[in-house]
N, C-alpha and C positions, 0 to 999 in steps of 0.2 A: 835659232834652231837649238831646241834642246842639246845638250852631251853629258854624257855617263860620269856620273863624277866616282871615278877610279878609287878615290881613297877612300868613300863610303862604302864603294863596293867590297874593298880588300877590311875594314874593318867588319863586314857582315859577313863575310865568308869566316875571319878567324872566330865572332862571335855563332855563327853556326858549327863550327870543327871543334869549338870549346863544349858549346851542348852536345854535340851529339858524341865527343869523346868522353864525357865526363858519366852520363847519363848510360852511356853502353857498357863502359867499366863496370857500372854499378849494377847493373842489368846481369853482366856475367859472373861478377863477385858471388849475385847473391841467387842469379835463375837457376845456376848450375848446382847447385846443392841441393836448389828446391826440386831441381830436375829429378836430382838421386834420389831425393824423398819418396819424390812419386811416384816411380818407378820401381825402389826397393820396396816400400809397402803395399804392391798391389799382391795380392793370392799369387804365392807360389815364388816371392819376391825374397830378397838380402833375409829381409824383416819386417814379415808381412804384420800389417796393421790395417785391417779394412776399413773401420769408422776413421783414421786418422786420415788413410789417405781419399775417403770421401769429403769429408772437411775440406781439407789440401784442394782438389778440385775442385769442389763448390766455389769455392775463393778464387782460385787462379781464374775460372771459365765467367765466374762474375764480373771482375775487373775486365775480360779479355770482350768482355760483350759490351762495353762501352764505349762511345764511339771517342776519338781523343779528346775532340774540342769540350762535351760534358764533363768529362774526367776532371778537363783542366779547370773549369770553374767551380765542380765541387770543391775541388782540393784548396783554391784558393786557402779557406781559414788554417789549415793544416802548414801550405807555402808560408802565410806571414808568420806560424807561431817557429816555421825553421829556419827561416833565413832571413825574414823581417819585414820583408815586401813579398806581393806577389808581381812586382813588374820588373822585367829586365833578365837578363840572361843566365844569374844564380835561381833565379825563382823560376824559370820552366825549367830548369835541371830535373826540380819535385815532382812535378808530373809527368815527365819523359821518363824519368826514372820507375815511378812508379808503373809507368803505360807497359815498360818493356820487359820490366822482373819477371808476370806472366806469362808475355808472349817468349821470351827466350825460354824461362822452364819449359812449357808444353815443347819448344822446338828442339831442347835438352832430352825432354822425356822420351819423342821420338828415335831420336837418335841411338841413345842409348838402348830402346828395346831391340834394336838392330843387332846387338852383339850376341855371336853365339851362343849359345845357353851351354854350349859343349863346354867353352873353355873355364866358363865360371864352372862349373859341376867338375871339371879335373883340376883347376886351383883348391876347390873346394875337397874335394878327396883326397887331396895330399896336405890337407892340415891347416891351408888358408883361412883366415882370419876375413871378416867381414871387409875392415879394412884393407887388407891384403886385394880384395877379390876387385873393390873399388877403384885402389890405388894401381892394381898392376894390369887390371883387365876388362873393367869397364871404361873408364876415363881413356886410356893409351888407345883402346880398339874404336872407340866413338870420336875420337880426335876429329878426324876428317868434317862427318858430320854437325859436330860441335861449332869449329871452324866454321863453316857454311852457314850450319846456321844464325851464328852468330853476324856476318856478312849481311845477311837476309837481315837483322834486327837494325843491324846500322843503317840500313837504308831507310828501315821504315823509321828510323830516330830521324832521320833528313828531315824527310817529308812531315814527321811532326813537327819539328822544329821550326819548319818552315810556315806551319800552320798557326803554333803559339805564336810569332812572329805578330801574326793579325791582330793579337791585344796584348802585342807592350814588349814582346819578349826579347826583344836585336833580333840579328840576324837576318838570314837575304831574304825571309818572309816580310819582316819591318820594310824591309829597303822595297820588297817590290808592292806595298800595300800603300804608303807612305808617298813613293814615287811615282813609279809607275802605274798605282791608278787614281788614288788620289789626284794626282799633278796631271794625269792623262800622260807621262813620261816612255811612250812607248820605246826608246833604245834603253830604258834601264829596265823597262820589264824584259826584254828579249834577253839583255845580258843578264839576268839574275836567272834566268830559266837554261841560257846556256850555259852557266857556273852550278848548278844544279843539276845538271845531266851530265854534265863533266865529272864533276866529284862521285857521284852515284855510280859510274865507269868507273872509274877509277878505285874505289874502296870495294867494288866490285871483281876486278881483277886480280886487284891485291889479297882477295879473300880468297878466289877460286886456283890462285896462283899458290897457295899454303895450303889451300886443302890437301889439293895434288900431291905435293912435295912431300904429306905427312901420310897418304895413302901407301901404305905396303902392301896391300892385296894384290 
Protein backbone atom coordinates (compact mmCIF):
# COMPACT_ATOMS: atom_id res chain seq x y z
CA UNK A 1 0.00 0.00 0.00
CA UNK A 2 1.40 3.13 -1.06
CA UNK A 3 2.30 5.97 1.92
CA UNK A 4 2.90 9.68 1.80
CA UNK A 5 6.43 10.14 2.06
CA UNK A 6 6.31 13.17 4.69
CA UNK A 7 9.79 14.46 4.08
CA UNK A 8 9.05 15.01 0.38
CA UNK A 9 6.07 16.40 1.31
CA UNK A 10 7.52 19.08 3.84
CA UNK A 11 10.46 19.81 1.42
CA UNK A 12 7.79 20.87 -1.45
CA UNK A 13 5.74 22.86 0.75
CA UNK A 14 9.11 24.93 1.86
CA UNK A 15 10.10 24.84 -1.86
CA UNK A 16 6.56 26.31 -2.66
CA UNK A 17 6.68 29.11 0.45
CA UNK A 18 10.19 30.06 -0.96
CA UNK A 19 8.48 30.72 -4.61
CA UNK A 20 5.64 32.18 -3.73
CA UNK A 21 7.46 34.50 -0.92
CA UNK A 22 10.14 35.41 -2.89
CA UNK A 23 8.25 36.15 -6.18
CA UNK A 24 5.35 38.18 -4.29
CA UNK A 25 8.10 40.41 -2.63
CA UNK A 26 9.08 41.25 -5.98
CA UNK A 27 5.76 41.57 -7.23
CA UNK A 28 4.92 44.30 -4.41
CA UNK A 29 8.58 45.99 -4.56
CA UNK A 30 7.98 46.79 -7.96
CA UNK A 31 3.67 46.54 -8.82
CA UNK A 32 3.15 49.07 -6.31
CA UNK A 33 4.93 51.93 -7.90
CA UNK A 34 3.92 50.75 -11.08
CA UNK A 35 0.55 51.08 -9.45
CA UNK A 36 1.22 54.90 -8.66
CA UNK A 37 2.53 55.25 -12.14
CA UNK A 38 -0.69 54.44 -13.47
CA UNK A 39 -2.79 55.79 -11.75
CA UNK A 40 -0.81 59.33 -11.31
CA UNK A 41 -0.55 59.63 -15.15
CA UNK A 42 -4.13 59.15 -15.99
CA UNK A 43 -6.00 62.79 -17.10
CA UNK A 44 -6.50 64.71 -14.02
CA UNK A 45 -3.67 62.55 -12.15
CA UNK A 46 -0.43 63.55 -9.59
CA UNK A 47 1.29 63.93 -13.23
CA UNK A 48 -0.71 63.40 -15.90
CA UNK A 49 1.12 61.75 -18.84
CA UNK A 50 -1.40 60.27 -21.29
CA UNK A 51 0.95 58.53 -24.01
CA UNK A 52 3.13 57.24 -20.96
CA UNK A 53 0.49 55.93 -19.24
CA UNK A 54 -0.99 54.30 -22.53
CA UNK A 55 2.27 52.50 -22.92
CA UNK A 56 2.22 51.60 -19.09
CA UNK A 57 -1.09 49.75 -19.83
CA UNK A 58 -0.51 48.39 -23.09
CA UNK A 59 2.35 46.49 -21.35
CA UNK A 60 0.85 45.69 -18.05
CA UNK A 61 -2.72 44.28 -20.01
CA UNK A 62 -0.29 42.50 -22.57
CA UNK A 63 1.55 40.40 -20.12
CA UNK A 64 -1.81 40.12 -17.88
CA UNK A 65 -3.33 38.32 -21.01
CA UNK A 66 -1.09 35.57 -20.96
CA UNK A 67 -2.09 32.56 -19.69
CA UNK A 68 1.02 31.36 -17.11
CA UNK A 69 1.91 28.16 -18.44
CA UNK A 70 2.95 30.43 -22.08
CA UNK A 71 4.54 33.02 -20.09
CA UNK A 72 6.71 30.52 -18.51
CA UNK A 73 8.10 29.05 -21.74
CA UNK A 74 8.64 32.13 -23.38
CA UNK A 75 10.56 33.46 -20.78
CA UNK A 76 12.62 30.40 -20.59
CA UNK A 77 15.82 32.17 -22.65
CA UNK A 78 15.49 35.29 -20.36
CA UNK A 79 15.42 32.43 -16.87
CA UNK A 80 18.79 30.87 -18.13
CA UNK A 81 20.51 34.18 -19.13
CA UNK A 82 19.31 35.25 -15.00
CA UNK A 83 19.92 32.61 -12.97
CA UNK A 84 21.32 29.88 -15.28
CA UNK A 85 18.97 27.25 -15.59
CA UNK A 86 15.46 27.34 -16.34
CA UNK A 87 14.61 24.13 -14.05
CA UNK A 88 14.20 24.27 -10.34
CA UNK A 89 12.75 26.55 -7.87
CA UNK A 90 15.22 29.92 -8.54
CA UNK A 91 14.23 29.65 -12.07
CA UNK A 92 10.18 29.82 -11.75
CA UNK A 93 10.87 32.71 -9.29
CA UNK A 94 11.52 34.56 -13.17
CA UNK A 95 8.23 34.03 -14.43
CA UNK A 96 6.18 34.11 -11.15
CA UNK A 97 7.66 37.21 -10.84
CA UNK A 98 7.17 38.43 -13.80
CA UNK A 99 3.30 36.89 -14.04
CA UNK A 100 2.56 39.02 -10.81
CA UNK A 101 4.23 42.69 -11.28
CA UNK A 102 1.18 43.21 -13.69
CA UNK A 103 -1.43 41.54 -11.90
CA UNK A 104 -0.49 43.36 -8.47
CA UNK A 105 -0.01 46.89 -10.32
CA UNK A 106 -3.74 46.83 -12.02
CA UNK A 107 -4.83 45.44 -8.24
CA UNK A 108 -2.61 48.56 -6.86
CA UNK A 109 -4.09 50.86 -9.51
CA UNK A 110 -7.52 49.95 -8.31
CA UNK A 111 -7.11 50.52 -5.03
CA UNK A 112 -5.60 53.40 -4.94
CA UNK A 113 -8.37 55.17 -7.24
CA UNK A 114 -10.59 54.48 -4.29
CA UNK A 115 -8.93 57.32 -2.19
CA UNK A 116 -10.80 60.33 -1.86
CA UNK A 117 -9.96 62.86 -4.25
CA UNK A 118 -11.11 65.31 -1.31
CA UNK A 119 -8.23 64.61 0.71
CA UNK A 120 -5.49 64.73 -1.95
CA UNK A 121 -7.02 68.34 -3.26
CA UNK A 122 -6.61 69.65 0.62
CA UNK A 123 -2.99 68.18 1.06
CA UNK A 124 -2.56 69.62 -2.12
CA UNK A 125 -3.98 73.33 -1.24
CA UNK A 126 -1.90 73.48 1.79
CA UNK A 127 1.37 73.29 -0.18
CA UNK A 128 1.88 69.44 -0.46
CA UNK A 129 4.29 68.15 -2.55
CA UNK A 130 3.62 65.32 -4.96
CA UNK A 131 5.38 63.24 -2.84
CA UNK A 132 3.85 64.43 0.18
CA UNK A 133 0.28 63.64 -1.34
CA UNK A 134 1.78 59.86 -2.19
CA UNK A 135 3.50 59.33 0.97
CA UNK A 136 0.87 60.63 3.45
CA UNK A 137 -2.42 60.11 1.56
CA UNK A 138 -2.54 57.86 -1.14
CA UNK A 139 -0.45 54.79 0.09
CA UNK A 140 -1.68 55.15 4.20
CA UNK A 141 -5.68 55.51 2.80
CA UNK A 142 -5.23 52.40 0.06
CA UNK A 143 -3.38 50.29 2.74
CA UNK A 144 -6.27 48.05 3.44
CA UNK A 145 -6.95 47.51 -0.18
CA UNK A 146 -3.22 47.05 -1.04
CA UNK A 147 -3.08 44.42 1.66
CA UNK A 148 -5.89 42.41 0.13
CA UNK A 149 -4.86 42.80 -2.79
CA UNK A 150 -1.89 41.76 -2.41
CA UNK A 151 -3.40 38.38 -0.32
CA UNK A 152 -5.33 37.85 -3.78
CA UNK A 153 -1.77 37.90 -5.58
CA UNK A 154 -0.36 35.36 -3.25
CA UNK A 155 -2.73 33.01 -3.82
CA UNK A 156 -2.62 33.18 -7.35
CA UNK A 157 1.53 32.94 -6.99
CA UNK A 158 0.30 29.20 -5.20
CA UNK A 159 -1.49 28.20 -7.83
CA UNK A 160 1.30 29.13 -10.30
CA UNK A 161 3.72 27.68 -8.52
CA UNK A 162 2.06 24.80 -8.34
CA UNK A 163 1.52 24.71 -12.12
CA UNK A 164 5.49 25.52 -12.93
CA UNK A 165 5.87 22.60 -10.62
CA UNK A 166 4.68 20.40 -14.06
CA UNK A 167 8.12 21.28 -15.78
CA UNK A 168 10.85 21.13 -13.39
CA UNK A 169 10.04 23.75 -10.97
CA UNK A 170 9.94 21.80 -6.91
CA UNK A 171 7.34 22.26 -5.20
CA UNK A 172 3.83 20.36 -4.25
CA UNK A 173 3.10 20.87 -8.06
CA UNK A 174 6.41 18.47 -8.71
CA UNK A 175 5.39 16.20 -5.85
CA UNK A 176 1.85 15.90 -7.10
CA UNK A 177 2.72 15.40 -10.98
CA UNK A 178 5.78 13.11 -10.24
CA UNK A 179 3.82 11.12 -7.58
CA UNK A 180 0.63 11.26 -7.48
CA UNK A 181 -0.10 10.82 -11.12
CA UNK A 182 2.75 9.74 -12.72
CA UNK A 183 3.12 6.79 -9.92
CA UNK A 184 -0.94 6.64 -9.87
CA UNK A 185 0.02 7.66 -5.96
CA UNK A 186 -3.46 8.63 -5.01
CA UNK A 187 -2.80 9.54 -0.86
CA UNK A 188 0.09 11.89 -2.16
CA UNK A 189 -2.15 13.67 -4.56
CA UNK A 190 -4.98 14.10 -1.90
CA UNK A 191 -2.36 15.29 0.61
CA UNK A 192 -0.72 17.70 -1.71
CA UNK A 193 -4.29 19.28 -2.50
CA UNK A 194 -4.90 19.22 1.16
CA UNK A 195 -1.57 21.33 2.05
CA UNK A 196 -2.69 23.62 -0.81
CA UNK A 197 -6.05 24.53 0.44
CA UNK A 198 -4.62 24.68 3.80
CA UNK A 199 -1.88 27.23 2.96
CA UNK A 200 -4.28 29.18 0.68
CA UNK A 201 -6.62 29.60 4.11
CA UNK A 202 -4.36 30.29 5.93
CA UNK A 203 -2.12 33.27 3.91
CA UNK A 204 -5.82 34.08 3.45
CA UNK A 205 -6.57 34.93 6.79
CA UNK A 206 -3.64 36.22 7.60
CA UNK A 207 -4.21 38.86 4.84
CA UNK A 208 -7.83 39.77 5.65
CA UNK A 209 -6.85 39.60 9.35
CA UNK A 210 -4.35 43.03 8.51
CA UNK A 211 -6.47 44.38 6.16
CA UNK A 212 -8.90 44.84 9.00
CA UNK A 213 -6.55 45.81 11.70
CA UNK A 214 -5.13 48.76 9.20
CA UNK A 215 -8.99 49.83 8.19
CA UNK A 216 -9.74 53.12 10.09
CA UNK A 217 -12.84 54.09 8.39
Amino acid sequence: MPSIPYDRLLIALWETGIMTAVSGLISFVIGLPLGLVLIGTTPGGLWTNVPLNRVLGAIVNAFRSLPFIILLVALIPLTRALVGTSIGTAAAIVPLSIAAIPYYARVAEVSLREVDRGLIEAVRAMGGSTLTVVREVLVPEALPGLISGFTVTLVLLIGASAMAGAVGAGGLGDLAIRYGYQRFDTPVMIAVIVVLIGLVALIQALGDRLARALDHR
